[in-house]
VEXVO-410204 format. One line per 10 residues: number of its first residue (from 1); their letters; for each residue x, y, z of N, C-alpha, C, O, CB. Coordinates in steps of 0.05 Angstrom, whole numbers, plus 5000, padded with zeros to 4 digits. Glycine has a CB too. Layout:
<rs>
NUM> a> X/Y/Z/X/Y/Z/X/Y/Z/X/Y/Z/X/Y/Z  ... $
</rs>
This chain:
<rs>
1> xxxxxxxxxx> 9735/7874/8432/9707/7874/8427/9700/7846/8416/9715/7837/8399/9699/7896/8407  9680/7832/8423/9669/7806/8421/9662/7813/8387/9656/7835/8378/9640/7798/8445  9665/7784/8370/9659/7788/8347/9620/7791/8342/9602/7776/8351/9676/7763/8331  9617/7810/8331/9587/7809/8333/9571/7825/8347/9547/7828/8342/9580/7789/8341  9583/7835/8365/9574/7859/8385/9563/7875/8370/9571/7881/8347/9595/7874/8402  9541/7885/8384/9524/7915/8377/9554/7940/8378/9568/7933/8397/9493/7926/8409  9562/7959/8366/9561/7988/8372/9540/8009/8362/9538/8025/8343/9585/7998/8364  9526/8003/8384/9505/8029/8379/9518/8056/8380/9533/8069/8395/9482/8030/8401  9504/8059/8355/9506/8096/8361/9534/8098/8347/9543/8120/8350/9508/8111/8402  9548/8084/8334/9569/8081/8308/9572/8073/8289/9565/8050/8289/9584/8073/8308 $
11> xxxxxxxxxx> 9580/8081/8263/9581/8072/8250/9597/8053/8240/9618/8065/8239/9578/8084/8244  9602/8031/8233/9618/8011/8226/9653/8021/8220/9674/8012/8228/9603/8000/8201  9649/8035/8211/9674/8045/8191/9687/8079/8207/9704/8094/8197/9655/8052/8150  9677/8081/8228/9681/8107/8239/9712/8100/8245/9720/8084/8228/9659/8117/8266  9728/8105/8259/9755/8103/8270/9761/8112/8299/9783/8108/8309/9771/8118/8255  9735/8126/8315/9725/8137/8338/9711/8116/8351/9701/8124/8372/9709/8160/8334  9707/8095/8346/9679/8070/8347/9688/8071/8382/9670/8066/8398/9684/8026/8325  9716/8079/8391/9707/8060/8422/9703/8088/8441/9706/8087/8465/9740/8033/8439  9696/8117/8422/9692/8135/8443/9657/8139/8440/9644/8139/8419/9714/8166/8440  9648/8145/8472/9618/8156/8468/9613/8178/8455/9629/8196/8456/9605/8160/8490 $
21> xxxxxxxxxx> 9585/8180/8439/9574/8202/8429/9567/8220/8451/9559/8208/8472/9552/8197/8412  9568/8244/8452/9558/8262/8471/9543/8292/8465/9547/8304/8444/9582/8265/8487  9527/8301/8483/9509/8319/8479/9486/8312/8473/9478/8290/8480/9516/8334/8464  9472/8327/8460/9428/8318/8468/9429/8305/8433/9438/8307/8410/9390/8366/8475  9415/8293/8448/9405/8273/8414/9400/8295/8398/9395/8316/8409/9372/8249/8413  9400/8292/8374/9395/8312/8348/9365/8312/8343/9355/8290/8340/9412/8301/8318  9351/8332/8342/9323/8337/8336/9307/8321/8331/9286/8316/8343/9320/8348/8320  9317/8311/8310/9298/8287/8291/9300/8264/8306/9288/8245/8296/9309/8278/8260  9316/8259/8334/9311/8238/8338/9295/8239/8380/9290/8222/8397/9342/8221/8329  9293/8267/8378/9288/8265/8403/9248/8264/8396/9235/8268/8375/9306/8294/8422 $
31> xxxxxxxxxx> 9241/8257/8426/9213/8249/8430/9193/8280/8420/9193/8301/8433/9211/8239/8466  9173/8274/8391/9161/8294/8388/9140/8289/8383/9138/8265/8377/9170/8308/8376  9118/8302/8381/9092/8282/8378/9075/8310/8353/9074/8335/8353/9069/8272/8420  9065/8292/8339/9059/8310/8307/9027/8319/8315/9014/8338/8305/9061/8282/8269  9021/8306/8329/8974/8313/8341/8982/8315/8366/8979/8294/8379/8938/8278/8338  8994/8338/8382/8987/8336/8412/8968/8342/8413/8955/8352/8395/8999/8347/8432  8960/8337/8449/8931/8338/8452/8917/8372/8460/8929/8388/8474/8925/8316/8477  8893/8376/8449/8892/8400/8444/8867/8403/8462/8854/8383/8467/8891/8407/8415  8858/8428/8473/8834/8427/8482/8820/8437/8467/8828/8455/8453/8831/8436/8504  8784/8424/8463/8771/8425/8446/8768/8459/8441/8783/8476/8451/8749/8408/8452 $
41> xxxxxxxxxx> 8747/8464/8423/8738/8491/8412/8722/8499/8430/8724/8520/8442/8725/8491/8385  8698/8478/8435/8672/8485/8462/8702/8496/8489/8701/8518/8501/8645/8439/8475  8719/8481/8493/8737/8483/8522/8758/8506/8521/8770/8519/8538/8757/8455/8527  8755/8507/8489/8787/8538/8489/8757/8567/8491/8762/8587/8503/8819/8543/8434  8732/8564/8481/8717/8584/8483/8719/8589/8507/8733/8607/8516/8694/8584/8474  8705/8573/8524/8695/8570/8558/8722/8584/8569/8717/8603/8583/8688/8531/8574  8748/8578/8565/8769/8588/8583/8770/8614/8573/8779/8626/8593/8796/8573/8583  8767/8634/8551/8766/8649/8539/8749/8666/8555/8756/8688/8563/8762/8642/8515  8733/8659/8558/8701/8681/8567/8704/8684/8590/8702/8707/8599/8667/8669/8564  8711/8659/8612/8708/8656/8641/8734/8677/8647/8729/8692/8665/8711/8620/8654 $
51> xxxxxxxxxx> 8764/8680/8633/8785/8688/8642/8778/8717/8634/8790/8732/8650/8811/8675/8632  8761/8732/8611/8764/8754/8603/8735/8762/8622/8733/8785/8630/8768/8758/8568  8721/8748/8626/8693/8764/8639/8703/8768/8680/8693/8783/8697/8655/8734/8632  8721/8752/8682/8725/8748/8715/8752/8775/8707/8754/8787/8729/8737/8705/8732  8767/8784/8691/8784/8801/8684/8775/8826/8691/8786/8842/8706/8790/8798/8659  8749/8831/8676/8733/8854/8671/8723/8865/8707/8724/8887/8717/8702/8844/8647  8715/8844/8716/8701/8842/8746/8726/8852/8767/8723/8870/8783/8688/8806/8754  8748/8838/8763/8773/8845/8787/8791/8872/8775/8803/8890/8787/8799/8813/8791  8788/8867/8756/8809/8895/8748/8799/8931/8743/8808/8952/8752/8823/8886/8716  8775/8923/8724/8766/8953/8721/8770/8968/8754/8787/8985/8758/8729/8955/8708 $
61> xxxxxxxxxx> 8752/8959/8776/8751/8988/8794/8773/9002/8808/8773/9024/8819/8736/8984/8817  8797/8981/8802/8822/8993/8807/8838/9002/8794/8855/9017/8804/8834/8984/8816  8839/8997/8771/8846/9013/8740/8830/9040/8740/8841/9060/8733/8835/8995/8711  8803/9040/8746/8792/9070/8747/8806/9088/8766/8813/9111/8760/8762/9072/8754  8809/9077/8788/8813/9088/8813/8846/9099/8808/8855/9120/8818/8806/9064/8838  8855/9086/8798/8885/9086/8796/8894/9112/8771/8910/9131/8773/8895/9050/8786  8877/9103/8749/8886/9124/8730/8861/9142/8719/8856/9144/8695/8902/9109/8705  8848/9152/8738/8828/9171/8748/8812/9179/8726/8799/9199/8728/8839/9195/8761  8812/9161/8699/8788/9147/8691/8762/9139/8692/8759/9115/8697/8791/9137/8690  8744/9150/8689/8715/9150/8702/8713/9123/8699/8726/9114/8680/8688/9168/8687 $
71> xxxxxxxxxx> 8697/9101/8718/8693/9074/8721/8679/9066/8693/8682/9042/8689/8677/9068/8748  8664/9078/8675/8649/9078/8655/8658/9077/8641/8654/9056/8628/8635/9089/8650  8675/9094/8631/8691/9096/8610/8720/9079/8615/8736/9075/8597/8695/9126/8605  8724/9069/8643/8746/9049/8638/8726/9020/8633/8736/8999/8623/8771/9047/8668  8702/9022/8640/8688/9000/8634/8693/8989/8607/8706/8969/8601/8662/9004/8637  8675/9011/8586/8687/9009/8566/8714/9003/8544/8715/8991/8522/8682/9019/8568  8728/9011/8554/8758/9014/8547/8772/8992/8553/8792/8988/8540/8771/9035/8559  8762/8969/8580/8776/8955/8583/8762/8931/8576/8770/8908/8578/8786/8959/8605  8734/8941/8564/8715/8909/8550/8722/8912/8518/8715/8893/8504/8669/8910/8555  8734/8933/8506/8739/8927/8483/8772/8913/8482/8782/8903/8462/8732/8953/8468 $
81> xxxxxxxxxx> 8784/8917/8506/8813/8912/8514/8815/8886/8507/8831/8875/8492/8821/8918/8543  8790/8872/8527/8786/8843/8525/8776/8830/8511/8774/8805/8516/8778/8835/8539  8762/8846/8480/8757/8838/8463/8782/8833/8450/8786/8809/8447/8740/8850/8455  8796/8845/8443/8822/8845/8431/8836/8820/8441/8842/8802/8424/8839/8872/8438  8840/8818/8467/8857/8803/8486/8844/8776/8480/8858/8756/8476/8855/8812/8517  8819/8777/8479/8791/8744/8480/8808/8739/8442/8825/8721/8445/8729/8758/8480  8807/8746/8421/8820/8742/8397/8861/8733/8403/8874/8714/8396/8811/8775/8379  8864/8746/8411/8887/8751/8423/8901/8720/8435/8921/8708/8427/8879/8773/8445  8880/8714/8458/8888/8687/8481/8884/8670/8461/8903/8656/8454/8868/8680/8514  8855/8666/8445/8854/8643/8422/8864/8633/8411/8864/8609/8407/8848/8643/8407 $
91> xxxxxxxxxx> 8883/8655/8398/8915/8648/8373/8935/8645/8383/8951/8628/8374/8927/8671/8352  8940/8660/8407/8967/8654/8413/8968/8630/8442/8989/8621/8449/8984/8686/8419  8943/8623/8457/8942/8597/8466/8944/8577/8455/8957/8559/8464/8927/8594/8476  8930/8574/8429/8934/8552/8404/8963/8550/8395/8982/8535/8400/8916/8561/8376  8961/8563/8384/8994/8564/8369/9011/8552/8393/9024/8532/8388/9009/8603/8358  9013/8562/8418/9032/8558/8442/9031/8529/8444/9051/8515/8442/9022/8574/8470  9006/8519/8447/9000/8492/8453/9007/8472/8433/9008/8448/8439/8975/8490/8458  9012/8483/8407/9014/8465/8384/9040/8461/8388/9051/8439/8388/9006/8474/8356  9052/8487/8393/9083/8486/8390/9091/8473/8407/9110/8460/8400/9098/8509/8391  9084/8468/8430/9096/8449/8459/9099/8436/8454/9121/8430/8445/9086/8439/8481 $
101> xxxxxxxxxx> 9068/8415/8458/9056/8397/8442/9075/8379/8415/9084/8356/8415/9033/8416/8430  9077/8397/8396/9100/8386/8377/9125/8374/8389/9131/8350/8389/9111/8409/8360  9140/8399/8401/9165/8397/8416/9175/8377/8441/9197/8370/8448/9166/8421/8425  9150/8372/8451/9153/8363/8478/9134/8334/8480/9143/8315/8492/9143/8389/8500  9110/8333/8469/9092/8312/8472/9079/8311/8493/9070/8292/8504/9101/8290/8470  9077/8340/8501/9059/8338/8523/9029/8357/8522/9028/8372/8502/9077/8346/8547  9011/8357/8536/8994/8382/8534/8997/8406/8549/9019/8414/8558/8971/8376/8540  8979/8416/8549/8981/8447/8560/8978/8442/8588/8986/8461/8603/8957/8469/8550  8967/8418/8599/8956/8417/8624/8979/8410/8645/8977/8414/8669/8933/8397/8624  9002/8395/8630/9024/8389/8645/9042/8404/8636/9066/8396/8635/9032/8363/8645 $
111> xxxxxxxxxx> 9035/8428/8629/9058/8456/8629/9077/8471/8664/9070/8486/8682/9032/8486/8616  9109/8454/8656/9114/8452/8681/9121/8493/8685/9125/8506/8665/9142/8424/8686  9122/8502/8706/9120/8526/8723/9134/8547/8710/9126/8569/8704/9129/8522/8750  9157/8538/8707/9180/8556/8686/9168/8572/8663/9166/8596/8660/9201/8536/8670  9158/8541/8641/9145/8549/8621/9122/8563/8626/9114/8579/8608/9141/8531/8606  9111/8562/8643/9086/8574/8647/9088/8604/8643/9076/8616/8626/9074/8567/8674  9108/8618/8665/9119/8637/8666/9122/8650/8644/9108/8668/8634/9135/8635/8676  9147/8637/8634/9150/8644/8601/9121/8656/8588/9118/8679/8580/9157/8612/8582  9100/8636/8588/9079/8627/8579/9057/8653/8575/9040/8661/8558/9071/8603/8598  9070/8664/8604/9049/8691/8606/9058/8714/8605/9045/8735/8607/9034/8694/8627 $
121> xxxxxxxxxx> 9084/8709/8602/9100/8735/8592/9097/8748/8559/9095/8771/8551/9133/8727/8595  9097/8721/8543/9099/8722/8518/9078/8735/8511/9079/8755/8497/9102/8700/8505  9052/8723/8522/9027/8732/8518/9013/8759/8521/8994/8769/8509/9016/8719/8529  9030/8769/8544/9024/8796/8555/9043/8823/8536/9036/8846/8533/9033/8795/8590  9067/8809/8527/9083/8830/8510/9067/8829/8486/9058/8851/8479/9117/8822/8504  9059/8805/8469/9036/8809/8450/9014/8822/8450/9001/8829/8430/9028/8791/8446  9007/8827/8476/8983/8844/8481/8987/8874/8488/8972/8893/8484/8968/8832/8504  9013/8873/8500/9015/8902/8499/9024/8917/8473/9025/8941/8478/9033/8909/8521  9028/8914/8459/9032/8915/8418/9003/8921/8410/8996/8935/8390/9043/8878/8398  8991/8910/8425/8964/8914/8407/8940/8930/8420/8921/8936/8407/8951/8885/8400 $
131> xxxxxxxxxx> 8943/8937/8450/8934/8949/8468/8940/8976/8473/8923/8991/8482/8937/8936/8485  8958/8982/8469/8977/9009/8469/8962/9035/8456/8958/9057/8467/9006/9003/8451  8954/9027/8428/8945/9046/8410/8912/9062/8418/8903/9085/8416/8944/9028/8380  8900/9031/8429/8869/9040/8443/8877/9045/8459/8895/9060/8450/8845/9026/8448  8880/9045/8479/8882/9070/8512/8896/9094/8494/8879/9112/8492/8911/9056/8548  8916/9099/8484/8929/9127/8477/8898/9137/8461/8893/9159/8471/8963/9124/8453  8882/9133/8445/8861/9141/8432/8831/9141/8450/8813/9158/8448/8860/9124/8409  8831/9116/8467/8809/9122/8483/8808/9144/8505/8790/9160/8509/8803/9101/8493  8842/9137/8524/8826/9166/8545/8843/9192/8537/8843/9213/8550/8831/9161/8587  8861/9186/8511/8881/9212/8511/8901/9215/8519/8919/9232/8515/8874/9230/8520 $
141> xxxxxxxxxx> 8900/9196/8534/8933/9198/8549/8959/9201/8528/8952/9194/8506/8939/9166/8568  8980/9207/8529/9008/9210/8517/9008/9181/8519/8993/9163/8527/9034/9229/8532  9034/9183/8506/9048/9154/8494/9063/9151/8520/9062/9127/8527/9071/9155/8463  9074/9162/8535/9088/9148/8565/9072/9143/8582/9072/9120/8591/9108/9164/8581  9053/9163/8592/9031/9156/8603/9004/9127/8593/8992/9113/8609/9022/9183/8602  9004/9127/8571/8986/9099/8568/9007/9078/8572/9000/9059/8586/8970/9096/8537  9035/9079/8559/9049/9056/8559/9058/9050/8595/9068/9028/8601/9075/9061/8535  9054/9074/8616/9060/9066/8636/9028/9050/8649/9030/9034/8668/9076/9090/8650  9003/9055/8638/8979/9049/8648/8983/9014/8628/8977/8993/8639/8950/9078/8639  8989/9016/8613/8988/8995/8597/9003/8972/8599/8997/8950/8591/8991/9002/8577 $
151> xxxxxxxxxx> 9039/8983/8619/9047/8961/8631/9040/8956/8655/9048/8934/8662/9069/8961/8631  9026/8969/8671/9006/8962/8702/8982/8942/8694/8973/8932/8715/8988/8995/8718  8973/8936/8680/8955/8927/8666/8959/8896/8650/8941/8882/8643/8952/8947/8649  8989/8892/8648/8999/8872/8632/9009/8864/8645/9013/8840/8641/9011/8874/8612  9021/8878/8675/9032/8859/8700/9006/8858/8723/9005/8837/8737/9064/8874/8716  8992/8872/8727/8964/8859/8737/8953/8825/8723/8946/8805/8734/8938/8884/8728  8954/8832/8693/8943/8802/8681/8966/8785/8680/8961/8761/8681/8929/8803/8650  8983/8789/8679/9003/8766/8677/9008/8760/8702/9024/8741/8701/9028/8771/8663  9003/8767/8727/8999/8751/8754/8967/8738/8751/8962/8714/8756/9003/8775/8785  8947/8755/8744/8921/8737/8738/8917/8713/8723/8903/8693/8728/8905/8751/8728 $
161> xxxxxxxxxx> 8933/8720/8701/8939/8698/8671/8943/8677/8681/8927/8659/8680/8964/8703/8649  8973/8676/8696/8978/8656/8708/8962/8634/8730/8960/8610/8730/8995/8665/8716  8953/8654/8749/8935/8644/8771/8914/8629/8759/8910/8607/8769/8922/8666/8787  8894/8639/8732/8875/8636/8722/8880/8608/8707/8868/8586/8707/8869/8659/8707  8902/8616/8696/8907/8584/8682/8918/8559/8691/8920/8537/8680/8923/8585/8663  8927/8571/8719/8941/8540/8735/8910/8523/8748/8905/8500/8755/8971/8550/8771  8893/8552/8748/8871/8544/8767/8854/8527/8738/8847/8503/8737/8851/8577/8787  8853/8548/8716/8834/8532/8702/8839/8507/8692/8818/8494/8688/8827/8543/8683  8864/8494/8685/8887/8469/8676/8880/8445/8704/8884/8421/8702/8930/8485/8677  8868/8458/8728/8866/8436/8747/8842/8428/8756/8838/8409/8771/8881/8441/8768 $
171> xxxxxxxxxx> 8816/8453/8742/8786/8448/8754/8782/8436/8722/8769/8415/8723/8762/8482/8769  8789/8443/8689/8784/8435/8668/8812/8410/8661/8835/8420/8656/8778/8462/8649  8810/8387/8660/8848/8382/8650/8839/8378/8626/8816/8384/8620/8873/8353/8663  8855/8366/8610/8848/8359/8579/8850/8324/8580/8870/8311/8585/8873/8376/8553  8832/8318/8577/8829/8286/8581/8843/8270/8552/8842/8272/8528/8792/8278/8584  8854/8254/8569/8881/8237/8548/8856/8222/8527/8834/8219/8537/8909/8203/8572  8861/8213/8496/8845/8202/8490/8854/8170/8509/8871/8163/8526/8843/8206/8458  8828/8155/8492/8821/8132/8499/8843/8114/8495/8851/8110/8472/8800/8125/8486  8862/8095/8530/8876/8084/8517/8871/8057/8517/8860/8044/8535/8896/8092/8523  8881/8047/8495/8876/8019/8478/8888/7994/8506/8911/7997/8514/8902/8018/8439 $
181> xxxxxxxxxx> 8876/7981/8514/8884/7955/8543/8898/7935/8526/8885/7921/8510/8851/7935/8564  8931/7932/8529/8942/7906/8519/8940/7890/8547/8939/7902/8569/8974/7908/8505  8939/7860/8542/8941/7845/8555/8964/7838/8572/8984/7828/8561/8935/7833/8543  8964/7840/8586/9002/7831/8602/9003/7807/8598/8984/7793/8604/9011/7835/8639  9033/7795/8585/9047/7769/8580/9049/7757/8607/9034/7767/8623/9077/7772/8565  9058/7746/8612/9065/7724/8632/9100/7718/8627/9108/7719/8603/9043/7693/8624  9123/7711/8651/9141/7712/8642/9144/7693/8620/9154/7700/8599/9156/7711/8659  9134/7666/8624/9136/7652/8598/9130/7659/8570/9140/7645/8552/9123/7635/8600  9114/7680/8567/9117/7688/8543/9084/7691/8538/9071/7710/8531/9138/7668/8525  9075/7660/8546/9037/7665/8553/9024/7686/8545/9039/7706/8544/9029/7667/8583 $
191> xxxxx> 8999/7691/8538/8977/7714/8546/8962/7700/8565/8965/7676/8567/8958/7725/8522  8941/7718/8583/8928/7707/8600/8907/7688/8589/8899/7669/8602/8919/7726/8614  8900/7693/8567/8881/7686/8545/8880/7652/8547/8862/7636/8548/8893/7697/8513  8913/7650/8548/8926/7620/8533/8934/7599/8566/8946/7578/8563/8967/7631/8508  8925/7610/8593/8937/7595/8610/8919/7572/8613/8925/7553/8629/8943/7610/8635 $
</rs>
């Protein structure tokens, strides 16, 4: 070793100095970002309303039809559903996004396909926890019977969830803030400023 040489990634005094470190950088040093970018309050409402009101429109007449539920009373049942669900997408889209966001440095909008998945799974098991209790009280159904209406319902939206949010992530994106224009050097070292 040349006197003076860098060993990165050793410590002086180690006794290992000429083998590589291996495996994923340690936490604290991998890429994390402390403010990812978030979509505003006006932009998390709007996705909120548009995904639970276009919900209400594609799903009730086949949810009635299916679990022989008068259309009225699944009307009902499934607009207080989405009340729950509209509270529901708020907290746990936020939280999701923060957590990425933290982890990853990226936004919600470049949520690659995998995670997405994940994304709407998590969301739909959270919802069925909290959904379960109103259908067993609204139409009466038993506890196997709502929990089987209740997982048709959580895999209807979690193919919609998904659809809804790849579609809404590409007609709404979340716009990068403003970035700051450095000047490009010149190989000499120059700014354009100084030629």
């Amino acid at each position: 070793m040349r006197k003076g040489a860098a060993t990165v990634g050793f410590q002086r005094d180690d006794p290992c100095r000429s083998a590589p470190l291996s495996g994923p950088p340690p936490l604290q040093d991998a890429k994390v970002s402390s403010k990812p970018k978030l979509r505003s309050p006006g932009d998390r409402l709007r996705q909120i309303a548009l995904f639970e009101l276009a919900g209400l429109v594609l799903i009730t007449p086949p949810f009635a039809w299916i679990s022989g539920v008068a259309l009225r009373e699944s009307l009902g049942m499934l607009a207080l559903l989405a009340l729950i669900a509209a509270v529901w997408n708020g907290c746990y889209n936020t939280a999701f996004d923060w957590v990425e966001g933290r982890l990853t440095g990226r936004s919600a909008d470049r949520r690659p396909f995998r995670l997405r998945c994940l994304h709407a799974l998590g969301f739909e098991t959270g919802l069925l926890m909290l959904t379960l209790p109103v259908i067993m009280a609204w139409t009466g159904m038993g506890l196997l019977e709502a929990l089987i209406a209740d997982i048709g319902l959580a895999i209807t939206y979690t193919v919609y969830a998904l659809l809804f949010n790849m579609a809404y992530d590409r007609v709404f994106p979340i716009m990068p803030a403003a970035a700051v224009r450095v000047p490009e050097a010149r190989i000499d070292g120059a700014l354009p400023a100084e030629r």
